[in-house]
N, C-alpha and C positions, 0 to 999 in steps of 0.2 A: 186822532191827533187834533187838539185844539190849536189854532194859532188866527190871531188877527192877521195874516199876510195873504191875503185872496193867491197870492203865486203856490202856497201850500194846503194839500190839502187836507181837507177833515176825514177824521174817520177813528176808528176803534185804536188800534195802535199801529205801530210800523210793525211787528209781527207777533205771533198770536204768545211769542214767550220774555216779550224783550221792553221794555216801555225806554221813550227817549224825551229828555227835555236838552229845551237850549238857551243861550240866557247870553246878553252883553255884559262882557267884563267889565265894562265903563263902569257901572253902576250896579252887575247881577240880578238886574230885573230880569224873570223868565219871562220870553218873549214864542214860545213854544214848548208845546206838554204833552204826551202823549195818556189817552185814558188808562189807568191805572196806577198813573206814578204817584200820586198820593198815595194809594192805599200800602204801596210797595214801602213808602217812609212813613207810614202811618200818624197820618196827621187828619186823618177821616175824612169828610167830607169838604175839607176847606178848598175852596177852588184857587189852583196854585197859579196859573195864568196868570200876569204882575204882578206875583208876589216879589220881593228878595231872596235869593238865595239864601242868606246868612240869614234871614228872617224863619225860615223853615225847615234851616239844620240845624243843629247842634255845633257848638263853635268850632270843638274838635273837628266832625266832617265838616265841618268847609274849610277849616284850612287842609285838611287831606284832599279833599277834591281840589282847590285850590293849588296846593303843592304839585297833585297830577298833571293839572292844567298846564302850571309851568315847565315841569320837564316833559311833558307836548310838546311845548311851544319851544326849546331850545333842542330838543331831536327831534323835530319835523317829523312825531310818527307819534300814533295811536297809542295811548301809556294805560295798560291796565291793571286795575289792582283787583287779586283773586280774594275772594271768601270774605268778602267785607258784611258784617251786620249793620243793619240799617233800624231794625227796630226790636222792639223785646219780643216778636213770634219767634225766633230763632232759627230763622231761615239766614242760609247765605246766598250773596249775591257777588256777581262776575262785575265790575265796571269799565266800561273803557270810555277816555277822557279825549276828548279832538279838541282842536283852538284851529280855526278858523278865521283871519282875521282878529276882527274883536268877540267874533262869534264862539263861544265854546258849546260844545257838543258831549253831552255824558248818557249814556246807552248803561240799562240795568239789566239784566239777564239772571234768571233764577241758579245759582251754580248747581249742576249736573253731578248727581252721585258717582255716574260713571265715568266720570271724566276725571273726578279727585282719585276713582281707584285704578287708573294708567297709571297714575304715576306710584303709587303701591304697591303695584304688581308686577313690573317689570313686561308690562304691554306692548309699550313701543319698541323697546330690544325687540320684540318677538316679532311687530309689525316692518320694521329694519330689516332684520332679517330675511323675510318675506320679500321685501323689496330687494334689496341686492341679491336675488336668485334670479330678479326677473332682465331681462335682454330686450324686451321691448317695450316701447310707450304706450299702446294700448293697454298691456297688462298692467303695467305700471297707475296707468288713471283709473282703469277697473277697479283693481287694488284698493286704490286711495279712496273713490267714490263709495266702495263695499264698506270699507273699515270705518267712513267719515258717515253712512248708516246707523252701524253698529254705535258709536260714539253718542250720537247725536239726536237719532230716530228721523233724520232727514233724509227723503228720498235723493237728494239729488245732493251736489256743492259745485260748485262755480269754480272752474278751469280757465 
């Protein structure tokens, strides 16, 4: 993570699938980047750290990021938009948008083949099911922990 703010620290990214930048609405100068988020908006090697926002997108995404931003900001809650393309590789990508103050927060995550085919295959019926058999809470976080594996290729999730 690049940032001028000694309180944050440097390093490669926030996690090894996810690149994050952050930026003042005042003006959408980005004021925090994580290493890769360029190459994720393919803009090569331009160093994106006080750039503009709207200097580095494309008018259309920023008023959709923009858009996101605001219904953030009016339900108090994480707004994310699935399978967004970002550049001509033809990769999709997962976004979710925070507003923070004047701070906005956009996190990109490569979208998960496995995770477009739950909803395909009628996965979570089955995982539903699974769970209203169970009677206790241990099973029950087992469960969730095992299937949020399978999902995800994460050993663990956060309870």
């Amino acid at each position: 993570m690049t940032s001028p703010n000694p309180d944050l620290p440097d390093g490669p990214s926030i996690q090894k699938h996810a690149h994050l930048l952050c930026c003042d609405i005042r003006d959408w100068r980005i004021s925090c980047i994580s290493d890769g988020f360029a190459a994720v908006l393919n803009v090569g090697n331009q160093p994106l750290l006080g750039q503009f926002l709207p200097e580095v997108l494309s008018a259309a995404d920023f008023r959709r990021w923009v858009d996101a931003l605001h219904v953030s900001a009016h339900d108090g809650a994480t707004r994310v938009l699935h399978g967004q393309r970002l550049s001509d590789d033809g990769c999709e990508y997962d976004l979710s948008f925070s507003l923070v103050g004047e701070r906005a927060f956009i996190e990109i995550e490569a979208r998960r083949t496995s995770l477009i085919a739950v909803a395909e295959t009628g996965y979570l019926g089955a995982v539903t099911a699974k769970l209203m058999r169970l009677s206790d809470r241990a099973g029950v976080i087992r469960l969730i922990c095992d299937e949020v594996k399978i999902l995800t290729g994460f050993d663990r999730c956060i309870w």
